[in-house]
N, CA, C and O atoms as a Maestro MAE file, in Angstrom:
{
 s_m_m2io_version
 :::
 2.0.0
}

f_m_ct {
 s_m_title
 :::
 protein
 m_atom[252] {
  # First column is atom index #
  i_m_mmod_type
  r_m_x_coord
  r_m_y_coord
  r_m_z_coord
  i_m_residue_number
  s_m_chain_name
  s_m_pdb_residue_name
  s_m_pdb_atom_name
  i_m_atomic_number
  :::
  1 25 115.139 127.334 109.583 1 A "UNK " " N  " 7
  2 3 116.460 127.916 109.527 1 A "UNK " " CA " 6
  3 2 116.391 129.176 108.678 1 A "UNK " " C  " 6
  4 15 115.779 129.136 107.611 1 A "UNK " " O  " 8
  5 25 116.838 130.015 108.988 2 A "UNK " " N  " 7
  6 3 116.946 131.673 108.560 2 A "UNK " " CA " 6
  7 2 118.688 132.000 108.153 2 A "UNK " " C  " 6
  8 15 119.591 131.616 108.897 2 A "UNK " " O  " 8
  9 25 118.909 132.658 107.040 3 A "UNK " " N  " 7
  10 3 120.214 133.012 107.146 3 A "UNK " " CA " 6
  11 2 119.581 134.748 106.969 3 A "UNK " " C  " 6
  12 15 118.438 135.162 107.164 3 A "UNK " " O  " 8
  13 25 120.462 135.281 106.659 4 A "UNK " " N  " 7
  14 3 120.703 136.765 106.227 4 A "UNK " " CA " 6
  15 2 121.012 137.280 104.976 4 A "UNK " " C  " 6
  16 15 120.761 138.241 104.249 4 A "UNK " " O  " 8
  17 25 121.812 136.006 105.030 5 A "UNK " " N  " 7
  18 3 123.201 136.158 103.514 5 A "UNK " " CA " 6
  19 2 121.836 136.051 102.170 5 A "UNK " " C  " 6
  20 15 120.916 135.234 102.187 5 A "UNK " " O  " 8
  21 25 121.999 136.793 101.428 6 A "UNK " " N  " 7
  22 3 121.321 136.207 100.258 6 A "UNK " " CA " 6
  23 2 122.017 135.522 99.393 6 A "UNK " " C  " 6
  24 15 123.217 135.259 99.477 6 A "UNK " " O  " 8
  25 25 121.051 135.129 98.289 7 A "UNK " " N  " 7
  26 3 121.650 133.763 97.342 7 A "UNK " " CA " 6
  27 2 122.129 134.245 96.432 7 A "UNK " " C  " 6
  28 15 122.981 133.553 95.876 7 A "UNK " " O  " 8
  29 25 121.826 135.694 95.807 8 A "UNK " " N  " 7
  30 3 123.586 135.739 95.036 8 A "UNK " " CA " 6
  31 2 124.766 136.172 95.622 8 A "UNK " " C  " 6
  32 15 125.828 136.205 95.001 8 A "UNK " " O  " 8
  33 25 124.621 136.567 96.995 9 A "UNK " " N  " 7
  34 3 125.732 136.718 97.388 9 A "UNK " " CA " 6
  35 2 126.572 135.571 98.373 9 A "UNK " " C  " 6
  36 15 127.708 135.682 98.832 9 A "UNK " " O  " 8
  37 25 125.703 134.557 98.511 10 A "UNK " " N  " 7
  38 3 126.363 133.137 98.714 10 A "UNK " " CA " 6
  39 2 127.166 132.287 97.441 10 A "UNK " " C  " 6
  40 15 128.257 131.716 97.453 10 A "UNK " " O  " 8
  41 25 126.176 132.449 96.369 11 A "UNK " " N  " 7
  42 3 126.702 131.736 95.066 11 A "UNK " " CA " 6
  43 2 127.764 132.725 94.339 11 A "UNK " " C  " 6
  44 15 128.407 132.474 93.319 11 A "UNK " " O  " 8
  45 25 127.782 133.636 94.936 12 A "UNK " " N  " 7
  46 3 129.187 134.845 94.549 12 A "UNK " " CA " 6
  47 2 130.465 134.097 95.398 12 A "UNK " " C  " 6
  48 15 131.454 133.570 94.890 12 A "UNK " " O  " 8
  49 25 130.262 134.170 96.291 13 A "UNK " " N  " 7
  50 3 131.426 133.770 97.209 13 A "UNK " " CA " 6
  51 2 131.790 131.937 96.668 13 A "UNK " " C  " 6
  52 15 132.835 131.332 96.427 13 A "UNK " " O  " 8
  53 25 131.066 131.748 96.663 14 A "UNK " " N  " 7
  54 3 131.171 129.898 96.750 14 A "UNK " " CA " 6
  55 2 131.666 129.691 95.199 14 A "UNK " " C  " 6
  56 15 132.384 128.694 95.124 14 A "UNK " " O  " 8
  57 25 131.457 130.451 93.754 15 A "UNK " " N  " 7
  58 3 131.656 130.729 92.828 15 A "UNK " " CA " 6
  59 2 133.331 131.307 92.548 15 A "UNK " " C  " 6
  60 15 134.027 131.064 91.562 15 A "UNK " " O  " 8
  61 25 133.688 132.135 93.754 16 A "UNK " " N  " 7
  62 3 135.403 132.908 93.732 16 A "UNK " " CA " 6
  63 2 135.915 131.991 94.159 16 A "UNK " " C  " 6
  64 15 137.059 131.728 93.791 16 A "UNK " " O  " 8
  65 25 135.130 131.041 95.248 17 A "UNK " " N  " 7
  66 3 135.991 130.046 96.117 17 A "UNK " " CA " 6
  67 2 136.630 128.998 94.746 17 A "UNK " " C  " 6
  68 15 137.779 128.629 94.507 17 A "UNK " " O  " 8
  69 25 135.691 128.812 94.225 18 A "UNK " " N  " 7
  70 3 135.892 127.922 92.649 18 A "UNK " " CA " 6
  71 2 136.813 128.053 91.843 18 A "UNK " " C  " 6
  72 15 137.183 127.235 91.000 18 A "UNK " " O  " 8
  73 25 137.270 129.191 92.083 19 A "UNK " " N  " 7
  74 3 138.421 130.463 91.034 19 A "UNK " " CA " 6
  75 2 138.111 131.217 89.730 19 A "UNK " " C  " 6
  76 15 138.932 131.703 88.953 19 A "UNK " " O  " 8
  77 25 136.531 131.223 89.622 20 A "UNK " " N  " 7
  78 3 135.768 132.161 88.543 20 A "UNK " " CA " 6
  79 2 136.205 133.134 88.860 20 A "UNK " " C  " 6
  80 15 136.661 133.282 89.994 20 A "UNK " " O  " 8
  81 25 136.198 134.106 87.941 21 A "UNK " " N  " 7
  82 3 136.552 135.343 88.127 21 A "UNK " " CA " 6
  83 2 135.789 136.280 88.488 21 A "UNK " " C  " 6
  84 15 135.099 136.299 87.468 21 A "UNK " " O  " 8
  85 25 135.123 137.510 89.473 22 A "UNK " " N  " 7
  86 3 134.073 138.229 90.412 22 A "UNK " " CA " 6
  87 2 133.442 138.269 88.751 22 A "UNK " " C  " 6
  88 15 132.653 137.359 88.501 22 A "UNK " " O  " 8
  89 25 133.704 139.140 87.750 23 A "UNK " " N  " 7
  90 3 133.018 139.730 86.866 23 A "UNK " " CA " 6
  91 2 132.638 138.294 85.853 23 A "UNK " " C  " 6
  92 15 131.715 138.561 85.083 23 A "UNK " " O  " 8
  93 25 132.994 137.306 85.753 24 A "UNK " " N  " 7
  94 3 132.227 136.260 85.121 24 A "UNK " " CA " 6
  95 2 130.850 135.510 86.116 24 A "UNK " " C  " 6
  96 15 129.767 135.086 85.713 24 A "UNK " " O  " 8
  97 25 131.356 135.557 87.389 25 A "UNK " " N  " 7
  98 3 130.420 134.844 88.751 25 A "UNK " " CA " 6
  99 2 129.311 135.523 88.874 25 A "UNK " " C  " 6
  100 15 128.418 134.751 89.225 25 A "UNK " " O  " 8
  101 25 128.938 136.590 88.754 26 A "UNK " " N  " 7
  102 3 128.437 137.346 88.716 26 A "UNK " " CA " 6
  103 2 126.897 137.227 87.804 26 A "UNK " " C  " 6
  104 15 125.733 137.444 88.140 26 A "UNK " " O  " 8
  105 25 127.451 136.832 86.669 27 A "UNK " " N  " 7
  106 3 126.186 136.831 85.758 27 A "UNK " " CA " 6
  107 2 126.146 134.815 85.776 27 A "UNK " " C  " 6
  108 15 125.893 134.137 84.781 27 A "UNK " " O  " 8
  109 25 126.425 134.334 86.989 28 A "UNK " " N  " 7
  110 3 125.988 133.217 87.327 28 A "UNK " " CA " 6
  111 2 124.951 133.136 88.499 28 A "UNK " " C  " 6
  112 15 124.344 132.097 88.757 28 A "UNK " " O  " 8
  113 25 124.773 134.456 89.277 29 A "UNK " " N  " 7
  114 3 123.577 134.413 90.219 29 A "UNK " " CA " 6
  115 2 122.120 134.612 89.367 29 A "UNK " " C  " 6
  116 15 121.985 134.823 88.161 29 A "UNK " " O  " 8
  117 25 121.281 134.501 90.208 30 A "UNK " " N  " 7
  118 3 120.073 134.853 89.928 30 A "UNK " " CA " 6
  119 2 119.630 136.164 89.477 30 A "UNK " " C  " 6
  120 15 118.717 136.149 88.652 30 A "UNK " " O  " 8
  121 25 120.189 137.559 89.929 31 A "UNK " " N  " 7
  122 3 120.140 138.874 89.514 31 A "UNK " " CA " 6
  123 2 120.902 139.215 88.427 31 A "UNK " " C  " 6
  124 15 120.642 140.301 87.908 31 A "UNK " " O  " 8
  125 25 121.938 138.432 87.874 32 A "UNK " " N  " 7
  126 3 123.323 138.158 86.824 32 A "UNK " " CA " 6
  127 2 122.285 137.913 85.541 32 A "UNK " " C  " 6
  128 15 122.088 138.360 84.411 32 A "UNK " " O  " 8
  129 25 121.679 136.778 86.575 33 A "UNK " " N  " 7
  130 3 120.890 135.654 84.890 33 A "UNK " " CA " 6
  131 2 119.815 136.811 84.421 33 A "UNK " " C  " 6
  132 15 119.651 137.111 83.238 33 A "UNK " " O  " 8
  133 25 119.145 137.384 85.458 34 A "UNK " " N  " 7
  134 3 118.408 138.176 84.578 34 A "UNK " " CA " 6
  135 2 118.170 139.508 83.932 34 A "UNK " " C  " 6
  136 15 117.307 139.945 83.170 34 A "UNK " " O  " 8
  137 25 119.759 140.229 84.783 35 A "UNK " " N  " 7
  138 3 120.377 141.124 84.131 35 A "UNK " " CA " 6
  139 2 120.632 141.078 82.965 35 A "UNK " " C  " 6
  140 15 120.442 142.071 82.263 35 A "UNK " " O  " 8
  141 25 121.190 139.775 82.390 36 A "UNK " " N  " 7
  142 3 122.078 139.046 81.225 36 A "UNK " " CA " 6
  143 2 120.378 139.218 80.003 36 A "UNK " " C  " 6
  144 15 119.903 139.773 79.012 36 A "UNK " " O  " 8
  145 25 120.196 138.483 80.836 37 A "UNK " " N  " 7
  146 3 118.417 138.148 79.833 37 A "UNK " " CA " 6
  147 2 117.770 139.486 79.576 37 A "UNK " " C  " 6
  148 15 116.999 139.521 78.617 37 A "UNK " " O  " 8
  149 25 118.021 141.020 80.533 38 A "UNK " " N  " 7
  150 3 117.635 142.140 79.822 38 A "UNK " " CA " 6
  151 2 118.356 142.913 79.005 38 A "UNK " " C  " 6
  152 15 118.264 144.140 79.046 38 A "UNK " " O  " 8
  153 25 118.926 142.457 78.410 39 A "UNK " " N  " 7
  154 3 120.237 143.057 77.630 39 A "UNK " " CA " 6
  155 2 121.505 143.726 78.247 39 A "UNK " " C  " 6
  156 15 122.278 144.394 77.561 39 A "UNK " " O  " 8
  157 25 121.711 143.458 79.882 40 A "UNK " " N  " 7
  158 3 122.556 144.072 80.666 40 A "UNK " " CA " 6
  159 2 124.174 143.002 80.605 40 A "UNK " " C  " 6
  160 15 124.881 142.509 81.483 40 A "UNK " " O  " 8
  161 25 124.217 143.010 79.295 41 A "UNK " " N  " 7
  162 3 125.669 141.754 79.360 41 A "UNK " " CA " 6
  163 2 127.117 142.616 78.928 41 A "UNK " " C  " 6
  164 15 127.896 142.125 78.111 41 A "UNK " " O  " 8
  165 25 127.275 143.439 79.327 42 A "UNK " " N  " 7
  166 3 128.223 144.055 79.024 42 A "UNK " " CA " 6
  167 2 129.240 144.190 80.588 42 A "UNK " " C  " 6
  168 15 128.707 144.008 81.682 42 A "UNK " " O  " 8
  169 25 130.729 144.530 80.452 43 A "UNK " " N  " 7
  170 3 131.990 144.252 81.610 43 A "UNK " " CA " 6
  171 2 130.652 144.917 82.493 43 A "UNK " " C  " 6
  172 15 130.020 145.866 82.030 43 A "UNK " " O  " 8
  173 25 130.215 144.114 84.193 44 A "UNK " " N  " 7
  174 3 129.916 144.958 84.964 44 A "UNK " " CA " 6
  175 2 130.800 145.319 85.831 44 A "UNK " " C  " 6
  176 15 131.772 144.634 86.149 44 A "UNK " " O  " 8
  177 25 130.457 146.685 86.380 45 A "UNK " " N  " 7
  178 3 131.246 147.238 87.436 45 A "UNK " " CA " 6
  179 2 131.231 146.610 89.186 45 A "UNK " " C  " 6
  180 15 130.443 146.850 90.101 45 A "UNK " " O  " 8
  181 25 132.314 145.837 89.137 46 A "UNK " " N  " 7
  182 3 132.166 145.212 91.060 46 A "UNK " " CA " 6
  183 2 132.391 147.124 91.832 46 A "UNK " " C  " 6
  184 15 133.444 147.760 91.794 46 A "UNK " " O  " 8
  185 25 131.442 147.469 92.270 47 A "UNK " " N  " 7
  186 3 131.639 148.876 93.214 47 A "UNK " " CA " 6
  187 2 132.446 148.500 94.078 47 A "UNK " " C  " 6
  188 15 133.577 148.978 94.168 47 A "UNK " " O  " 8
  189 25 131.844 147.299 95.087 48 A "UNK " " N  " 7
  190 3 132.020 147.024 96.197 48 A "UNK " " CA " 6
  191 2 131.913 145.383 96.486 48 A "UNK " " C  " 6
  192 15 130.878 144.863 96.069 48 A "UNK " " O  " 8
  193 25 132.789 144.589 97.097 49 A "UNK " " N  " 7
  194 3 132.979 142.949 97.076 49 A "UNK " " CA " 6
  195 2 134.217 142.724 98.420 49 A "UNK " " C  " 6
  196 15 135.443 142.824 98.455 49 A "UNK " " O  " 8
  197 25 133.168 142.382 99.421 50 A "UNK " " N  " 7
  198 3 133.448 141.941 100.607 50 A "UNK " " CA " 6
  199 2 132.918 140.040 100.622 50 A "UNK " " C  " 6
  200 15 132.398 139.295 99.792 50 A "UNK " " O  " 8
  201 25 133.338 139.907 101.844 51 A "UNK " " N  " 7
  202 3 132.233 138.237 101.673 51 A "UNK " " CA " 6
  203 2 130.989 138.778 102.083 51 A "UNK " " C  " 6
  204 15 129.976 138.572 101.415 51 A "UNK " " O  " 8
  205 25 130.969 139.712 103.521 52 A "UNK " " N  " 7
  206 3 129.800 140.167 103.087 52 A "UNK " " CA " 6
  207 2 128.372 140.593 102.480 52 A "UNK " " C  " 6
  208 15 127.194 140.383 102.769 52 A "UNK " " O  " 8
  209 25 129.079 141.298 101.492 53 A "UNK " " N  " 7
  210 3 128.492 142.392 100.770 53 A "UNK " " CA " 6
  211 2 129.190 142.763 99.563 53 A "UNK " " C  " 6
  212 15 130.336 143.208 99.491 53 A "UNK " " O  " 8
  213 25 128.312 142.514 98.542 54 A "UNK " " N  " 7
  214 3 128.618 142.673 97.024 54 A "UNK " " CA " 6
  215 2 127.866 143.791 96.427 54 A "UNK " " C  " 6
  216 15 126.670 143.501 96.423 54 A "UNK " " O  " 8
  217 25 128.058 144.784 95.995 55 A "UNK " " N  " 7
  218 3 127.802 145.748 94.944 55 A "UNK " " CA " 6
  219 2 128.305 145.945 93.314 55 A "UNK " " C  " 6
  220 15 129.302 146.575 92.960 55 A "UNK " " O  " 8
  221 25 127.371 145.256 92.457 56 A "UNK " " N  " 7
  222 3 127.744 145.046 90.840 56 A "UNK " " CA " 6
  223 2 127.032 145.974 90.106 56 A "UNK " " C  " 6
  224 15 125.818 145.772 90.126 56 A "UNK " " O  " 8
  225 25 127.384 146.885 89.493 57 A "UNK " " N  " 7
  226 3 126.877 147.506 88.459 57 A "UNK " " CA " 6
  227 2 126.473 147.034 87.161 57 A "UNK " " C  " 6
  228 15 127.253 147.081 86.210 57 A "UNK " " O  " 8
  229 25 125.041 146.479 87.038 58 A "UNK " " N  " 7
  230 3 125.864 145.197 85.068 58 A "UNK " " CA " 6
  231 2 125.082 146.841 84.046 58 A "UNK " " C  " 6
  232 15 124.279 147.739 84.299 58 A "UNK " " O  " 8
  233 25 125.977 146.404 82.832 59 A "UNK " " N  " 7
  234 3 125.803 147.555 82.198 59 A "UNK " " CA " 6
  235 2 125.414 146.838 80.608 59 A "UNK " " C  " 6
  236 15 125.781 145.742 80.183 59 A "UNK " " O  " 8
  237 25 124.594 147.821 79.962 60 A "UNK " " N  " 7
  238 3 124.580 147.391 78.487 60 A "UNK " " CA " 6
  239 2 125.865 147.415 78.079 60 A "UNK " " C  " 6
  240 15 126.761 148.071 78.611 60 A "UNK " " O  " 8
  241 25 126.010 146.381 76.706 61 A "UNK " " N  " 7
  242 3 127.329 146.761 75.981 61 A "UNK " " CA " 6
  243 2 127.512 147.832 75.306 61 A "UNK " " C  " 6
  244 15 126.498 148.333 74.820 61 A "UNK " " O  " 8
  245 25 128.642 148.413 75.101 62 A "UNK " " N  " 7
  246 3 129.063 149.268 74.377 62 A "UNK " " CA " 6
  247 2 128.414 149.240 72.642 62 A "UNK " " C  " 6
  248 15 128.501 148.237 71.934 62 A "UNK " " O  " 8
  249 25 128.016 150.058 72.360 63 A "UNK " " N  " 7
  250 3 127.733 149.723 70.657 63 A "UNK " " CA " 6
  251 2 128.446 150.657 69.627 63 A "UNK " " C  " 6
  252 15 128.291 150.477 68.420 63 A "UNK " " O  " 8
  :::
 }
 m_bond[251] {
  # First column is bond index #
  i_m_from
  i_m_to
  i_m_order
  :::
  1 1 2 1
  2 2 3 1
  3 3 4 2
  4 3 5 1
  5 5 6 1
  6 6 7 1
  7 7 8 2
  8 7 9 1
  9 9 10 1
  10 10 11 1
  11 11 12 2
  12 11 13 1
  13 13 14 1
  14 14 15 1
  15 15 16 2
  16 15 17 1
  17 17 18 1
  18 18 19 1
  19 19 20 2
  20 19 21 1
  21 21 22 1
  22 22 23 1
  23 23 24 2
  24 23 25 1
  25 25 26 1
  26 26 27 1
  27 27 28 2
  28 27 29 1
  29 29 30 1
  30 30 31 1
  31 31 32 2
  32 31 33 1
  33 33 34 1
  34 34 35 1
  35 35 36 2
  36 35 37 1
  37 37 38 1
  38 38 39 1
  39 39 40 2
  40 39 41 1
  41 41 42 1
  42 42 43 1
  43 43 44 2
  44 43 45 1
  45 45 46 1
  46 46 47 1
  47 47 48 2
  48 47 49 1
  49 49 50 1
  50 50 51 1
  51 51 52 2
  52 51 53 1
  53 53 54 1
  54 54 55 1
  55 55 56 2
  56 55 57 1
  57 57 58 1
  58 58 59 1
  59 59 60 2
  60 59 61 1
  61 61 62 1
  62 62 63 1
  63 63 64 2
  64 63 65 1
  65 65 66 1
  66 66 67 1
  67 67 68 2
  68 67 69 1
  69 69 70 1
  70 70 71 1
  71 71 72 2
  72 71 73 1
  73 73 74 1
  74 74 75 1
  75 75 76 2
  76 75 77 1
  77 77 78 1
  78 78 79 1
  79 79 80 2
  80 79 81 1
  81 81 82 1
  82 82 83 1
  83 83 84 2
  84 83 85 1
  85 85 86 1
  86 86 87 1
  87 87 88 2
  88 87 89 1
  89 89 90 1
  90 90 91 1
  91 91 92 2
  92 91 93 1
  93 93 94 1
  94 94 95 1
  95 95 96 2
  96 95 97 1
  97 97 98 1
  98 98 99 1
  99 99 100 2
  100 99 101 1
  101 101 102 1
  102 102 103 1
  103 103 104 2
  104 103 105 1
  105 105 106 1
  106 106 107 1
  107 107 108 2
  108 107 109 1
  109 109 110 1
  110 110 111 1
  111 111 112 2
  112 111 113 1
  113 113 114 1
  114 114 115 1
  115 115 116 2
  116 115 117 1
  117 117 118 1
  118 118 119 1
  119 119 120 2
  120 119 121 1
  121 121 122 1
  122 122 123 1
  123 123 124 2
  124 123 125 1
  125 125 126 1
  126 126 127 1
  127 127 128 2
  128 127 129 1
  129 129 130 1
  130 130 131 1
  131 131 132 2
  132 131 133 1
  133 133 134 1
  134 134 135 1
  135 135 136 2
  136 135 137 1
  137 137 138 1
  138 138 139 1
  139 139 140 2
  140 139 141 1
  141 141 142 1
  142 142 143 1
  143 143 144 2
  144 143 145 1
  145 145 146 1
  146 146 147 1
  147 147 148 2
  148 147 149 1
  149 149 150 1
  150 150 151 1
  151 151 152 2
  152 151 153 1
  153 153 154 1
  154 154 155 1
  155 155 156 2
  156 155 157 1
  157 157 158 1
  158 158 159 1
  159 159 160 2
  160 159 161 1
  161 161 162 1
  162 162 163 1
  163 163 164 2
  164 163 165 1
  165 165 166 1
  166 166 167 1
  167 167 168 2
  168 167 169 1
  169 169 170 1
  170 170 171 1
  171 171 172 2
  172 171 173 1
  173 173 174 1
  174 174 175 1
  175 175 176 2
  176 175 177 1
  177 177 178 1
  178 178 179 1
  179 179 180 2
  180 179 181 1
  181 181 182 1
  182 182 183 1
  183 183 184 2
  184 183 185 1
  185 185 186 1
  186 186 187 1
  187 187 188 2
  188 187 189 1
  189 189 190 1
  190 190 191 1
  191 191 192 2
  192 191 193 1
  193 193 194 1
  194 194 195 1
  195 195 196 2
  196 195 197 1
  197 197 198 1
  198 198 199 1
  199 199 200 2
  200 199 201 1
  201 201 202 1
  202 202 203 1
  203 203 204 2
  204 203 205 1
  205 205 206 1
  206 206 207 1
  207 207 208 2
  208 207 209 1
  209 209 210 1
  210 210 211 1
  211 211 212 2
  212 211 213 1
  213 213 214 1
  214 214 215 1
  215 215 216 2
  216 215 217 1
  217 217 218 1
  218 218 219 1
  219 219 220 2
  220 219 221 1
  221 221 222 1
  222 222 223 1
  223 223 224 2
  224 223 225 1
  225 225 226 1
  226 226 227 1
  227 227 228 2
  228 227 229 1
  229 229 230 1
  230 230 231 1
  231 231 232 2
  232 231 233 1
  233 233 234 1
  234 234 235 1
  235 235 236 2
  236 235 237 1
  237 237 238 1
  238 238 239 1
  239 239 240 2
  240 239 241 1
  241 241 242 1
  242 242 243 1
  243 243 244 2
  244 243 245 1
  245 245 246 1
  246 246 247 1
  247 247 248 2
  248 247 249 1
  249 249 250 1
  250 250 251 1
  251 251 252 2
  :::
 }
}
């Protein structure tokens, strides 16, 4: 079995379905967790959030 969809953007959707909020769900995928783990934990930017197709900007924090 083959999908298309990738897995943070399945566990994005299935995560909103939950009622997390896009910018907390976010650093619950796999690219989130290790964004988070490079010092990238600061508000990220949703560009773009379809079911689709997700575009997140994660950003250092402000200092």
């Amino acid at each position: 079995m083959h999908s298309s969809e990738s897995v943070n953007l399945n566990l994005l959707n299935k995560f909103i379905k939950d009622k997390i909020k896009a910018k907390e769900a976010v650093f619950d995928t796999p690219t989130g967790i290790l964004s988070k783990r490079n010092g990238f934990s600061g508000i990220p930017e949703i560009i773009k959030q379809t079911e689709e197709e997700v575009i997140v900007l994660f950003k250092k924090p402000i200092k």
